[in-house]
N, C-alpha and C positions, 0 to 999 in steps of 0.2 A: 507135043512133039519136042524131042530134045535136042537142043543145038548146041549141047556143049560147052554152051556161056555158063559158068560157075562165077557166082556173085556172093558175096556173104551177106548172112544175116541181118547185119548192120547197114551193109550199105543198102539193102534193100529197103531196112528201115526210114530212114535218113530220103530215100527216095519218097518215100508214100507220106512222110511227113511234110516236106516238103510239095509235093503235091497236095495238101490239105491247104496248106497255108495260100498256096497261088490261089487256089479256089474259094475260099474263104469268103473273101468280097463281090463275088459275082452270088454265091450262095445267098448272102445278106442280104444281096438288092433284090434278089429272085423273090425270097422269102417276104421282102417287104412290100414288094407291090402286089404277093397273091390275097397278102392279108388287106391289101385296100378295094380286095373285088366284095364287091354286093352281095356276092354268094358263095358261102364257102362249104367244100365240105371235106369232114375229114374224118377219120378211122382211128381210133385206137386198140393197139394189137398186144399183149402185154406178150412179155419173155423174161425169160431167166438169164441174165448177164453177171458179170462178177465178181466178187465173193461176198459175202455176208457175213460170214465165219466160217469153220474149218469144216468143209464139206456143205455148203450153203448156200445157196445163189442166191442174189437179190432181185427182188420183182422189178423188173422194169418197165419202160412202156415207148412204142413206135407210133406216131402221129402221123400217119399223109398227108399233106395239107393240101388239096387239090383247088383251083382260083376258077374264075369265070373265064379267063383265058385258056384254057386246056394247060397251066401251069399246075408243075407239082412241085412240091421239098417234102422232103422229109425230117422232122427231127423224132429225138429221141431224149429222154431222159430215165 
């Protein structure tokens, strides 16, 4: 739905970077106390993310990390 709010680019930017960074620390502590459950389990998904060279992706890979507590993170590298 469109409301008409015209935002640029940037500030959108700037928005979602900023919301990484508030999140950041709660991310960390989530992530830390899944990796102290007893039982873990986790998925790795690979994907194409980017570039490698000119026309190229490089192989990537997405981790779930799912905890003994029904907690999840995700990372990626």
């Amino acid at each position: 739905l469109d409301s008409g709010v015209q935002v640029s680019r940037a500030t959108l930017i700037n928005w979602v970077k900023r919301g990484i960074e508030l999140l950041t620390p709660i991310y960390q502590a989530m992530l830390k106390h899944i990796l102290l459950s007893s039982i873990l389990a986790i998925d790795e998904v690979p994907m194409k993310a980017g570039l490698k060279s000119k026309g190229k992706m490089k192989q990537t890979y997405f981790w779930p990390i799912y905890g003994e507590e029904d907690e999840i993170a995700f990372t990626w590298s």
